[in-house]
N, C-alpha and C positions, 0 to 999 in steps of 0.2 A: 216543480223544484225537486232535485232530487233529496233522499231521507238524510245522507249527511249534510248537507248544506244547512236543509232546515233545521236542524239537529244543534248545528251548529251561530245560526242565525236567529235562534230562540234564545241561546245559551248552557244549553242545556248539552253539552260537547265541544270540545275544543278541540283544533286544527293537527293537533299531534296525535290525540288517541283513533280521529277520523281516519288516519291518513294510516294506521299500525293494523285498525280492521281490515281496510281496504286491502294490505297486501295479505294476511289471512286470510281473508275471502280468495282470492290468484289462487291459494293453494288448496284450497278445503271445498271451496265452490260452496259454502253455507252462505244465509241468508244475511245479510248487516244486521239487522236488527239483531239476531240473535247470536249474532260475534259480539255485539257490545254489551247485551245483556250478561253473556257466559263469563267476557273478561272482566263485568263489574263495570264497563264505562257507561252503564245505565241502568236505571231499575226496570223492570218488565213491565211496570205498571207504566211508569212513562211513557215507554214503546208503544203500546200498546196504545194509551190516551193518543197520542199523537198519530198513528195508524190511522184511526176511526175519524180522527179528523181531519186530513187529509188524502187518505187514500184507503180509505172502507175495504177496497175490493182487493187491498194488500193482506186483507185478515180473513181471507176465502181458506188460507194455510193454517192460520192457527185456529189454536181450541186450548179449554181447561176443562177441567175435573172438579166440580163443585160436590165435596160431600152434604153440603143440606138439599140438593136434589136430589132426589130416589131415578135413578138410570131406568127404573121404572117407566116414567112420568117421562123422560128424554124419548124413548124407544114408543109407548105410547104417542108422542107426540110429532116424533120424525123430528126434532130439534134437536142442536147444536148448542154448547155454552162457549161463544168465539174469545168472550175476555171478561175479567173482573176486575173494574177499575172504582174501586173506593167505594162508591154509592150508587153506581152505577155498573148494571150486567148486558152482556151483549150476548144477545140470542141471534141464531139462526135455523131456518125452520121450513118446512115441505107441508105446514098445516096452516091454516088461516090463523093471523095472526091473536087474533080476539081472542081464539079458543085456547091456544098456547097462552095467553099474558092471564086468563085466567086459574089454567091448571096449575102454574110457576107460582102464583103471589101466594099462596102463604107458605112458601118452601124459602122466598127471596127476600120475606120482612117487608122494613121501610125503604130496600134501594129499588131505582127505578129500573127498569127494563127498557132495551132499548134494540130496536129489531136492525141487524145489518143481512146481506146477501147472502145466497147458499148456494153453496158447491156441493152438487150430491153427490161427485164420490169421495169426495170429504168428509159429508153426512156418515153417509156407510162404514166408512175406515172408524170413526168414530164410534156410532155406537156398537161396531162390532168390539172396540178395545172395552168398553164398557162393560159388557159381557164377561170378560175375563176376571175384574173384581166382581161380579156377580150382581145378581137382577137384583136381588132385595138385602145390600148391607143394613139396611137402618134394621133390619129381624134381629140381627146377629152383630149388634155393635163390640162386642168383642173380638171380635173376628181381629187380626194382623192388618188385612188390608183396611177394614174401616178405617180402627183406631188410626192406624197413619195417617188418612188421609183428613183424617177429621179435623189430628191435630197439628198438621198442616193447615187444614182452613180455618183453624181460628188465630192459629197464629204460635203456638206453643213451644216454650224452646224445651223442655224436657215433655217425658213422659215417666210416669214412677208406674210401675210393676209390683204390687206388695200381695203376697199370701199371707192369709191369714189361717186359724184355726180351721173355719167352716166353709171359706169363701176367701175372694182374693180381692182386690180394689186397686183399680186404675185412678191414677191423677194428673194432670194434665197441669203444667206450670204456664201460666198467662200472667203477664206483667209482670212478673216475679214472685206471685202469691199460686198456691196451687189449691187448685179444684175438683173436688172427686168429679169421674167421668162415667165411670161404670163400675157396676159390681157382680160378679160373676163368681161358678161354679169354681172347685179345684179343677175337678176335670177339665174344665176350657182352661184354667190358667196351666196344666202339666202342657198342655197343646202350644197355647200361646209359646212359654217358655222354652219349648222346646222349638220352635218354629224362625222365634227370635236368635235364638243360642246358634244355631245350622247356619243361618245365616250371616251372623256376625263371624265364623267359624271360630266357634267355642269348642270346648271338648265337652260332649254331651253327658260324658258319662259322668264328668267331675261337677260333684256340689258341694264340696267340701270347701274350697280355697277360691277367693274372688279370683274372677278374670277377665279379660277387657278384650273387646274387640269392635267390632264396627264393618258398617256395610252400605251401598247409597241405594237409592231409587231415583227412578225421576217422577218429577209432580211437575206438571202444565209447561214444559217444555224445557227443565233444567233439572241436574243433578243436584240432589238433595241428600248431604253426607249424614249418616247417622252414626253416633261413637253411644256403644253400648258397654255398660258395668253391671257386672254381676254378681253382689254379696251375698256370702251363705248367712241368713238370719235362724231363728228360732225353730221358722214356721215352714223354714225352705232357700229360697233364692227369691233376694229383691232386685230386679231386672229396672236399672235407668235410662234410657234412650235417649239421648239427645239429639235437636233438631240443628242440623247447621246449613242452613238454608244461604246460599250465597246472595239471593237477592234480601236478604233481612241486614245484611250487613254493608249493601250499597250505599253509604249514607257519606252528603258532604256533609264536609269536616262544618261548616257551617250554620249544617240544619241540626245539628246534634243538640241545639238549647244549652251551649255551656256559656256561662255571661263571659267568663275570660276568657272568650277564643282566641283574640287579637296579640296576647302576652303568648298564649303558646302557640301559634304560627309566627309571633317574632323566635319565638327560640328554633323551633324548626326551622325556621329558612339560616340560619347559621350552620357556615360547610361543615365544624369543627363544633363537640363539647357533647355534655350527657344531657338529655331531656327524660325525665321521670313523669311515669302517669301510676298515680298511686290509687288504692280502693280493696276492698275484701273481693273476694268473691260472687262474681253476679254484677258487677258494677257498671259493666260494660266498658273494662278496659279495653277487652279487645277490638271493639269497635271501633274505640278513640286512634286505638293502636293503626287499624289498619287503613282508617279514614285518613290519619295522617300521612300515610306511606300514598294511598289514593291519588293525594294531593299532588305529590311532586313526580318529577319529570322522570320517568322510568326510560326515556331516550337517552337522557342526557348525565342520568346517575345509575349506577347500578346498588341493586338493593340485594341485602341478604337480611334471613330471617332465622332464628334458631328456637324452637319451641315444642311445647311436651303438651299435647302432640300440636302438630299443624293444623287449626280446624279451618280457615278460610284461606283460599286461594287470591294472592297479590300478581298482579298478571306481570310477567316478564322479572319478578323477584326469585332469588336462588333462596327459596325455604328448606328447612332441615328439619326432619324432626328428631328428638331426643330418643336413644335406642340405647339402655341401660346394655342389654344383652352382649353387642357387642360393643361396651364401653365407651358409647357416645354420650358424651352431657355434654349440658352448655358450655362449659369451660374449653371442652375440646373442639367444639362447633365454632367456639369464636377464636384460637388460634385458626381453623380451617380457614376462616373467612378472610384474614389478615393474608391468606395467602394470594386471593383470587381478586382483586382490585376492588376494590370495595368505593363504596363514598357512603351508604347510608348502612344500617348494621341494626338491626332489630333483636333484642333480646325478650322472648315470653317471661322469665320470670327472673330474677337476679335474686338467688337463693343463700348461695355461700362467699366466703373470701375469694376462692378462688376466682370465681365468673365474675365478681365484680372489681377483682383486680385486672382480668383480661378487658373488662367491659372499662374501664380507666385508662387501663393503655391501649386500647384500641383508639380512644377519644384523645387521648394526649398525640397520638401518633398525624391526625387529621382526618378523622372521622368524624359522621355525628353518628350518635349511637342514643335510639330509645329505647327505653326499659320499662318493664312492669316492678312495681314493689307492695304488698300488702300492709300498707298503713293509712291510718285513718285521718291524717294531718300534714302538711307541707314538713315542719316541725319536723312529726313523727319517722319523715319519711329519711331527713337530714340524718337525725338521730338513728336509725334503723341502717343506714350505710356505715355508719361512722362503731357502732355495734358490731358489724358486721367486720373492719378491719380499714375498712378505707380514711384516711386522714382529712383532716381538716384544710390539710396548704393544696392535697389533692384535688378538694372539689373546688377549694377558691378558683382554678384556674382553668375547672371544666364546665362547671354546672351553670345552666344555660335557661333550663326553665322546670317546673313540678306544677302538677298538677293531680289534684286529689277530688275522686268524684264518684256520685251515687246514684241511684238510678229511682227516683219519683214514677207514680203513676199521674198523667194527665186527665183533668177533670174532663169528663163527656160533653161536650157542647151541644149537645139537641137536650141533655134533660138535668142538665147541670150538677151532673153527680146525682139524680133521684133516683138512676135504674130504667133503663129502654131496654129495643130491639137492638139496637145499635152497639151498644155495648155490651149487650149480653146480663145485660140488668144488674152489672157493677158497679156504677156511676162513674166508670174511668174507663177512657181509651187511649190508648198509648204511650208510652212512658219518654220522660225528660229528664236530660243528666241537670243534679245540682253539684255545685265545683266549688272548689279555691285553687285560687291559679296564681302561679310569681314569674315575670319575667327576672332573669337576672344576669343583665348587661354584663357585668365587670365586680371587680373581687372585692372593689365596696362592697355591693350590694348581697355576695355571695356570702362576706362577713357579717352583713346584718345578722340574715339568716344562722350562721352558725353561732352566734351570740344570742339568738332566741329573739329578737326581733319580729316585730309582726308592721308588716306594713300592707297586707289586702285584707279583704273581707274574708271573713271564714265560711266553711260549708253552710255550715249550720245557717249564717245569715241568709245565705243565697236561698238554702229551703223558704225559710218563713218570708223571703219577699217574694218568693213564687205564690206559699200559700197568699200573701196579702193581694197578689194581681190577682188572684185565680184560676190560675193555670193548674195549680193541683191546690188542695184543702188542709188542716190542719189534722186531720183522723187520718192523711195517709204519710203526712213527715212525721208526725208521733210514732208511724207504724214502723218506719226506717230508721228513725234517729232514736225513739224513746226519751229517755231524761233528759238527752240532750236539749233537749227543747226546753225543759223547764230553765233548767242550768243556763241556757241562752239570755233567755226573759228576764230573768234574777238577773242578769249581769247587765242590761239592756235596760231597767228599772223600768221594762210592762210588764203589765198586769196578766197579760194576755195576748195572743195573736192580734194582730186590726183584722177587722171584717176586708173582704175581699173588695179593691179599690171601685170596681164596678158598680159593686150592693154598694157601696157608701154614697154613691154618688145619684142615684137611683132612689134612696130614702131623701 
């Protein structure tokens, strides 16, 4: 069977995004698989999973770049790293396999190895790219290229750069908490910063005044955007890199752990009206943002997007980014879009009167138009428009659904939060949005809400029934909410969180 069919006959692809590759592919002559990964209609890793089990000898072309192997130990070995799927590595290889599954295990942990066929001049192209980050990054993990790749493979969405008096110190953000990574000479950090800077094209000379720039690479077979800031501190220039990795943001709208997903995909499928997805910073708006746009038919609607800056690509969406310079903001991005037939209309962040007066009448016009807002409550988020200038008879007649959401660390299932390999001896792998979400049919219900009405469950709840299932613990929603939790419990008349439904049922 061919790879869209199956793709499709799993579920895992449907008949329109199949059918938008396919004529991509007519012109580009690339690979399917890697037309769907690039436009987001798939995660690499699925691909990949799905390759090896049906068609092995389809992954003679690919390869990845594992920073916990030493390229060393690769070229010694005349081996190949063809894919990294979860817990499982696919090697291939020109040395008996024994010899290789020995040299690899304690560079691969707990995942298992799993030997697929070799293309030698596959092999060859291979570890001659290897050669080019150099034989032995693990000497010199300060190095540019390590660090990057490092913090790609663990998963990282920034990287912090900080000099200090004597010495400088890297930190790598995982899950949202950050962890020193390395600590290093001045001297390597003027190299680093300078290395970084050129490449973002900064002006090298200037340290006096922040400045922003950005640059990509590729890692294991996709463009990986890095947006760099550069603040003059005390002690120098503290350099942030962020990772915006487009397969980290592949995510259905589904699998994102929000409990009221079904309230705000009724508001989203509504042609007309404003849906708000509310949270600080870090909350993973933008993922909610773009999972939603994911969702719907980029055949049959035309999408625009207007944001400061653009970090992920929406495939066949008209995105903008916000250019202060020459007097582009939001406000003037979304008259632009009123011009060009719009049906769906994305706003990154809805700041002033003005943009959320366009962002109003674009939706009164027959639009749907999502937005970003920085507050911390459905409430908050009402109140924060209405602040902001926008009227009360206003929203009665647009406001369609809000959603307000945080981002949990998920407990580690092989050591239940104790600390492994697997997680890097955190006791948490992976993180879960907790939410409050309101669908709101009609200007009843729009009236509840503007009258302070509370008719769903709040964040807060969603957290501590996460902590009670187990999916994440009560030391990492105290570490997000704080007092909230106490404030919760008081109002909730416990004493205390329940032990995780699991453990109760277990004693």
């Amino acid at each position: 069977m061919l790879l869209g069919e199956l793709l499709i006959e799993r579920g895992l692809l449907n008949r329109e995004r199949l059918n938008a590759a396919l004529m991509e592919q007519k012109v580009t002559g690339n690979r399917l698989g890697r037309i769907l990964v690039r436009n987001g209609f798939l995660r690499q890793s699925v691909l990949m999973a799905v390759l090896h089990e049906v068609a092995p000898a389809a992954l003679h072309e690919e390869s990845v770049i594992l920073p916990a192997i030493p390229p060393r130990i690769l070229h010694e070995t005349r081996s190949m790293v063809t894919a990294d799927i979860g817990e499982q590595i696919y090697i291939s290889t020109m040395s008996p396999q024994a010899v290789v599954r020995a040299r690899l295990q304690d560079y691969v942990g707990t995942r298992e190895i799993i030997f697929s066929p070799c293309n030698p001049a596959r092999l060859t192209q291979y570890l001659q790219q290897l050669r080019t980050i150099g034989d032995h990054p693990e000497e010199s993990p300060g190095g540019w290229d390590a660090l990057i790749r490092r913090a790609m493979d663990v998963g990282a969405s920034d990287i912090h750069i900080i000099p200090r008096p004597h010495s400088y110190t890297v930190m790598l953000r995982l899950q949202g908490v950050l962890h020193q990574a390395h600590e290093g000479t001045l001297e390597e950090y003027v190299s680093l910063a300078s290395r970084i800077k050129d490449q973002a094209r900064m002006d090298m000379a200037e340290r006096r005044k922040p400045q922003d720039g950005g640059f990509a690479v590729e890692h294991n077979g996709r463009v990986v955007n890095l947006r760099v800031v550069c603040m003059p501190i005390v002690d120098g220039e503290r350099i942030v890199v962020r990772l915006l990795d487009p397969d980290s943001m592949n995510f259905d709208l589904d699998n994102l752990g929000i409990t009221g997903i079904a309230e705000w995909k009724k508001g989203i499928s509504r042609p007309t009206g404003l849906c708000l997805i509310c949270g600080p910073t870090g909350s993973g708006k933008t993922t909610t943002l773009n999972a939603s746009a994911l969702s719907m038919s980029f055949t049959q609607q035309a999408i625009y997007s207007i944001e400061d800056p653009v970090e992920y690509r929406i495939p066949y969406a008209g995105q903008v980014n916000i250019n202060k310079a020459v007097g582009l903001d939001f406000s003037d991005g979304l008259k632009t879009f009123m011009r060009g037939d719009p049906d769906v209309i994305i706003v990154g962040e809805v700041r002033d009167i003005e943009t959320a007066r366009n962002a109003v009448k674009a939706a009164e016009t027959g639009h749907l138009v999502l937005a970003t807002l920085h507050t911390g409550s459905i409430l908050g988020a009402v109140s924060r428009l209405r602040d902001i200038g926008v009227e009360g008879y206003e929203l009665r007649h647009l406001l369609r659904a809000v959603m307000v959401q945080r981002l949990v660390r998920v407990v580690c299932q092989k050591c239940a939060g104790a600390g492994c390999k697997s997680c890097r001896d955190t006791g948490y792998k992976g993180r879960t949005i907790v939410s409050e979400c309101t669908y709101l049919p009609g200007e009843k219900d729009v009236n509840q809400v503007l009258e302070g009405q509370v008719s769903w469950k709040s964040i807060v709840h969603d957290a501590v029934e996460k902590a009670r299932s187990g999916l994440t613990n009560e030391r990492e929603i105290r570490r997000v909410f704080g007092a909230e939790i106490d404030d919760y419990l008081e109002a909730s008349g416990m004493a205390q969180i329940p032990q995780p439904e699991a453990a109760c049922s277990a004693s």
